[in-house]
Structure formats: structure tokens, C-alpha cells
C-alpha positions in Angstrom: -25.7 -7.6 3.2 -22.0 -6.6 4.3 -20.3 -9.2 2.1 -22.1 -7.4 -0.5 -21.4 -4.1 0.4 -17.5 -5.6 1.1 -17.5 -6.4 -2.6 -18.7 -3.0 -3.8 -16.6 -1.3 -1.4 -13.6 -3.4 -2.7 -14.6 -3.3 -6.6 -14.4 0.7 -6.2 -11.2 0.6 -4.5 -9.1 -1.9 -6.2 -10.4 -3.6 -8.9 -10.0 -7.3 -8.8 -5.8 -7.7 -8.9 -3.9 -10.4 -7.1 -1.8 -8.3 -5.4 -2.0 -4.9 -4.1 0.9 -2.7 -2.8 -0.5 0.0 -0.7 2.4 2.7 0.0 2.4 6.7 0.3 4.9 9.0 2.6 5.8 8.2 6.1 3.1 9.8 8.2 0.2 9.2 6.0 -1.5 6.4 7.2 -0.8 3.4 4.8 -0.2 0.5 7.3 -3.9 1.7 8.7 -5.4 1.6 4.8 -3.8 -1.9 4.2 -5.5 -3.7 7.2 -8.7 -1.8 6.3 -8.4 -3.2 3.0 -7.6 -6.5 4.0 -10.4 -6.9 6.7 -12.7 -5.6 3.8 -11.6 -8.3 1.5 -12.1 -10.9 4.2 -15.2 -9.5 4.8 -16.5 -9.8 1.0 -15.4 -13.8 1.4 -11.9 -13.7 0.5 -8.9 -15.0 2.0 -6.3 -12.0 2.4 -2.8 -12.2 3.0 -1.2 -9.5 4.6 2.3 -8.8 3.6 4.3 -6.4 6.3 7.9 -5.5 6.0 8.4 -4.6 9.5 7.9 -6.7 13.0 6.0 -3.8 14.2 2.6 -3.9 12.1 0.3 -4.3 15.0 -2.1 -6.9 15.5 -3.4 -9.5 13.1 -6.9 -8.6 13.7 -7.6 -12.1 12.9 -6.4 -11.2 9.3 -3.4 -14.0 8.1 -0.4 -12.1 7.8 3.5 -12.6 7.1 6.7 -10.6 8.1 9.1 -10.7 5.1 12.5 -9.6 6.9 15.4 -9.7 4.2 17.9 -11.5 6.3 15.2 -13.9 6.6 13.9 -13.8 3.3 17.6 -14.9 1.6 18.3 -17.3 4.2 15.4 -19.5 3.3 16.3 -18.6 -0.6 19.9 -20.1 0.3 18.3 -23.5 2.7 16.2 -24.5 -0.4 18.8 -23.5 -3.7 21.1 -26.2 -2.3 23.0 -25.0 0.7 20.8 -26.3 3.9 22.3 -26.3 6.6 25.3 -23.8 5.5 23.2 -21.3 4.5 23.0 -20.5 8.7 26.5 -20.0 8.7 26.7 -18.0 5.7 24.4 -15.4 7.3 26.3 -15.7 10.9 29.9 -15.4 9.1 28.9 -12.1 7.2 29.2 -14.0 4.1 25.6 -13.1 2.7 26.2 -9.4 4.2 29.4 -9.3 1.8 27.3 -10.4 -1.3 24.2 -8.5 -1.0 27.1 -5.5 -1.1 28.6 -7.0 -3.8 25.3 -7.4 -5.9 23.3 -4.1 -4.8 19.4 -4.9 -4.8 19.7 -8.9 -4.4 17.7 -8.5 -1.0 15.3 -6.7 -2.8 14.6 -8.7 -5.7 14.5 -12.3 -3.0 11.5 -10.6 -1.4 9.6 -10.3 -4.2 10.3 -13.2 -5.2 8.9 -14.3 -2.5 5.7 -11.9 -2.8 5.7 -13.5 -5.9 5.6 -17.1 -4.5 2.7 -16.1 -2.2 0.8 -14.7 -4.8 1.4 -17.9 -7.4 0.6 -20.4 -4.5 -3.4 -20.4 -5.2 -3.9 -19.9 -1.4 -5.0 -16.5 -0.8 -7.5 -14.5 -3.4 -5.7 -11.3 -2.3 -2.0 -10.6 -1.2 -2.0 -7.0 0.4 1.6 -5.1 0.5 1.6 -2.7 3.3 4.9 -1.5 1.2 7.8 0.6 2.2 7.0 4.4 2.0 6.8 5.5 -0.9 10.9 6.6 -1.8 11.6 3.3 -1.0 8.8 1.2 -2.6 10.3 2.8 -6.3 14.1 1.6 -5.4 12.5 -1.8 -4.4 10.2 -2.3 -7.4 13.2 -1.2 -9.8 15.6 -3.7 -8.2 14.3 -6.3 -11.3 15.0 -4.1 -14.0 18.7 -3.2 -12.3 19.9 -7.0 -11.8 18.0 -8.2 -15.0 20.5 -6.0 -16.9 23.3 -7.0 -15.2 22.5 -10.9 -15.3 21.4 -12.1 -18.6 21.3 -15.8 -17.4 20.7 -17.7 -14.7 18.7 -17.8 -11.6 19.0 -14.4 -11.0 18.4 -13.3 -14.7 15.0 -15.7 -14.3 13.9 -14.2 -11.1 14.7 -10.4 -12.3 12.3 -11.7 -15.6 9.3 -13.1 -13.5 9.1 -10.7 -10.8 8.9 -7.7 -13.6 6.3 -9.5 -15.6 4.3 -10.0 -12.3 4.9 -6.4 -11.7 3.7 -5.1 -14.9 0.7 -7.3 -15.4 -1.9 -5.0 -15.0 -4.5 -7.4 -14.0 -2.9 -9.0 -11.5 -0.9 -6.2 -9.7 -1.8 -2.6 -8.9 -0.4 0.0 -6.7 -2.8 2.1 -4.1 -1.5 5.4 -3.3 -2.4 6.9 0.1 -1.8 10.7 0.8 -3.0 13.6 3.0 -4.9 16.3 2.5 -2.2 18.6 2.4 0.4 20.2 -0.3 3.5 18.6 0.4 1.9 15.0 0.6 -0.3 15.7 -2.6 2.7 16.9 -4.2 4.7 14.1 -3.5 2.0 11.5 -4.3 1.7 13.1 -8.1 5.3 12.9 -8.4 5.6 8.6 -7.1 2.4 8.4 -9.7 4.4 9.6 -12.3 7.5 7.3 -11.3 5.2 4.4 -10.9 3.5 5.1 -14.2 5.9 6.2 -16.4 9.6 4.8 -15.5 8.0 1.3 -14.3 5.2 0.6 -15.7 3.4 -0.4 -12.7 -0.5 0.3 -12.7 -1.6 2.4 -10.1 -5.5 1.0 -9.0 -6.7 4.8 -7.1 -5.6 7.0 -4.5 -6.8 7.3 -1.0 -6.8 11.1 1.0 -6.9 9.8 4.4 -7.5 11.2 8.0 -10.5 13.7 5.7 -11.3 16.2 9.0 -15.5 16.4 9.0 -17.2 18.8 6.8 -18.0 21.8 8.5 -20.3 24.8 7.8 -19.4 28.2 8.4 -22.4 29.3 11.4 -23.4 32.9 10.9 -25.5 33.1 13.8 -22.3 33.3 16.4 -21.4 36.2 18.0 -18.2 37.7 16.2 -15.1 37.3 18.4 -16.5 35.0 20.7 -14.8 31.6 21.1 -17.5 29.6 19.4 -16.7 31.8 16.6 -13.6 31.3 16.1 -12.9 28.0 16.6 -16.0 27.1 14.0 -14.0 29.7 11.4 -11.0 27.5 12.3 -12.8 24.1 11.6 -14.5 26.1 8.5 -10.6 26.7 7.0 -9.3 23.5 7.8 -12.3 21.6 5.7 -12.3 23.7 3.0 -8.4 23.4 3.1 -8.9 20.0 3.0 -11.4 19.6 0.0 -9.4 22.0 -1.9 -6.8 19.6 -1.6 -8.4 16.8 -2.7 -9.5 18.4 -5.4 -6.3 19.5 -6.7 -5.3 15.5 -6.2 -8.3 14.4 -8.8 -6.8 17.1 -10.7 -2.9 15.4 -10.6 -3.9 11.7 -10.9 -6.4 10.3 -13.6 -7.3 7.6 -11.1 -10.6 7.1 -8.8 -9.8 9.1 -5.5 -11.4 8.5 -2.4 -11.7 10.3 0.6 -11.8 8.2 3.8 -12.5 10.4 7.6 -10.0 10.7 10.4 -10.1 8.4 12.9 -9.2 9.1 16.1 -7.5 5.6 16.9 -6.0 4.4 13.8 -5.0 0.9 14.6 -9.2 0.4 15.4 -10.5 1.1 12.2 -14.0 0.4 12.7 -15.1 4.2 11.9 -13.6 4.0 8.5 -14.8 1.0 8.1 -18.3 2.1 8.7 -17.9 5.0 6.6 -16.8 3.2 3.6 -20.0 0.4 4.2 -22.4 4.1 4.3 -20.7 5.0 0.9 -21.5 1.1 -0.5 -25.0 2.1 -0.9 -24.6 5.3 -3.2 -21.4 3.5 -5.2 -24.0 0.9 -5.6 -26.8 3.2 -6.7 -24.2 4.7 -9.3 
């Protein structure tokens, strides 16, 4: 029954891409939607990969993961393109420092590369991006197009051409936006859609409003003034804040939108994972 659900759950969310980059502003909660998404996929029967960019993603959750550092990233480019043993002492002499300068978004364009290389390797059904924020996700994804038209030939000119027809393959790669229910995060969210949509052609799969506070009713049967009063005005304003918010974000994106509640303990994301294996049974019902 939950690997069932898990596949509903996931077929609503994402599709059925190879890889997923999951990105939004700092703040919003994307590292906690990416581990959500992964443990869902590995609950549906699939073998997730989670990619992280930082050495401070949390626990594996018993979820397979990798840390793609840059430094590391080019060294292991360098140890198996011919230089072995060198390539250590390129990084420790400042060499590699000096060309990454020298050839702006190099770093960039090795670690999708490798992305790439985990996604072409047959092992895992799903490789899950818990991307930069979003700023820095567009200046990574762009790197291709930048070196591509600086190197016509060459390795560099082949990696530029395979990572952007990864990138653009909109079967096998999709972007999931997460965002707030608030006006500077929606706003920002509709403007990375555009950028994603428009000046790189990268197919964004939906877009998820997270930390959703719990519906509440306005009670008319309080006394006025009293402190039960005004805190449930205050919970009444802050839900209907946040609906109108995430109505104003199906209006911005043409993509599926989904709501998901806020938990209290983000890195333990058992309540949203309950809530989304509730909402199974009506997507299923649809």
C-alpha cells in the first residue's frame, strides 16, 4: 500500500525524470523537500541518489548520498584525464586555483559533469539535486552555455555539449521549485521560473509552498478582546495570508503547485511525509 501511494505521490510531484534539481531561496526549506523526495522515491522501490553540495546536509537517513565539493570534484577530473599523481600537487601549489580564475565557470561545468556521470551510470533510478539557492543554481546551470562558446573543441567544448543536452532534455531532467508562502519568496520564485524557462531552457517539473501554517477558522463564538480572540484572529490572518499566497503562485507558474504543512522539526520529516501519503488517496481518486 505505501509503495503505491510513494508512486502516486512521486508521479504528482515529479514526473518520471532522471534527475531532479530541487532549489528555491535560502530560508525556504529545499534541503528538507529534497530528502523528503528522495525517501519517497525509495519508498516507491527506487534507488535514489542524493546529490548535496555542502558537508553540512544532515544525516543520510539511510538514503545513499554524495558530497560533490569543487576542489574535489576537479581533482578527480585531473587524477583520471592523465595527470595521477600530479594532479595533488596541482591543487596544493595553487595551480588549479590559478586556472579555474583563468577559465571562469570550469568548477561549475566539472560538477555537472559529474551529476552527469551519476545520472548515466545505470545505478540509481533517481539522482536528486539538493541545488544551490536559487541565484546561484542559474549561474551554475549557465556555466555550459558560457564555456561552450568559448571552446569550440575539445574536452571542454564536449563536456559544455553533453551537460547542456542533459540539461535541456526534458524527459530526463526537471527543476522543482520550492518557495514560501509569502510575497518576496513567491516573487522571486516567478522570476528563477522565468530564467529557468526562458534563457535556459530547463523544464521546471512543479512548485512546492512549504512550511503551509494549518487552516484555521475564524470562531465567532469568543468573547471580543479576550485573548482567545485574538490570537484565533491572528491564526485566521496568517492562513488566509498564506492561501492567498499560494494562490497568487498558481497564478505566476503554469506548473502543478503543491502545498506541503509546516513541520515543527524540519530535518524529521515524518509529518510531511504523512501528509503527502493522506493526499495519495484523493490524487489517486482524481
Amino acid at each position: 500500500m505505501q509503495t503505491a501511494k510513494a508512486r502516486i505521490i512521486l508521479s504528482e510531484l515529479i514526473g518520471d525524470p532522471r534527475l531532479v534539481l530541487v532549489t528555491g531561496k535560502g530560508g525556504v526549506g529545499k534541503s528538507s523537500v529534497a530528502r523528503l523526495i528522495a525517501r519517497i522515491a525509495q519508498t516507491a522501490g527506487l534507488k535514489p541518489l542524493l546529490v548535496l553540495f555542502d558537508e553540512f546536509g544532515g544525516e543520510s537517513d539511510g538514503i545513499e548520498q554524495v558530497i560533490l565539493l569543487p576542489d574535489a570534484v576537479m581533482l578527480e577530473y585531473l587524477e583520471t584525464h592523465g595527470f595521477g599523481p600530479l594532479a595533488q600537487r596541482l591543487l596544493k601549489s595553487g595551480v588549479i586555483d590559478a586556472v579555474s580564475t583563468a577559465i571562469p565557470g570550469i568548477r561549475d561545468l566539472l560538477v555537472l559533469a559529474k551529476i552527469k556521470q551519476l545520472v548515466n551510470s545505470g545505478i540509481y533510478d533517481l539522482v536528486l539535486v539538493d541545488a544551490p539557492a536559487s541565484g546561484h543554481l542559474l549561474s551554475l546551470l549557465s556555466s555550459p552555455d558560457g564555456l561552450g562558446a568559448i571552446a569550440t573543441d575539445g574536452p571542454i567544448a564536449s563536456q559544455s555539449a553533453d551537460v547542456i543536452a542533459l540539461l535541456r532534455d526534458q524527459e530526463l531532467t526537471g527543476v522543482v521549485l520550492v518557495t514560501l508562502p509569502e510575497e518576496t519568496p513567491v516573487q522571486e520564485t516567478s522570476e528563477v521560473y522565468t530564467n529557468l524557462t526562458t534563457l535556459l531552457a530547463t523544464h521546471v517539473l512543479s512548485c512546492v509552498v512549504n512550511r503551509m501554517p494549518a487552516m484555521v477558522h475564524r470562531l465567532d463564538d469568543l468573547m471580543p478582546g479576550s485573548a482567545e480572540d485574538r490570537a484565533n484572529q491572528y491564526l485566521t490572518s496568517r492562513s488566509d495570508f498564506a492561501q492567498a499566497q499560494v494562490q497568487v503562485v498558481r497564478g505566476l507558474l503554469p506548473v502543478p503547485v503543491f502545498e506541503f504543512p509546516f513541520v515543527e522539526n524540519a530535518t524529521q520529516p515524518t509529518k510531511a511525509a504523512k501528509y503527502l501519503f493522506d493526499q495519495a488517496d484523493r490524487w489517486e481518486m482524481q
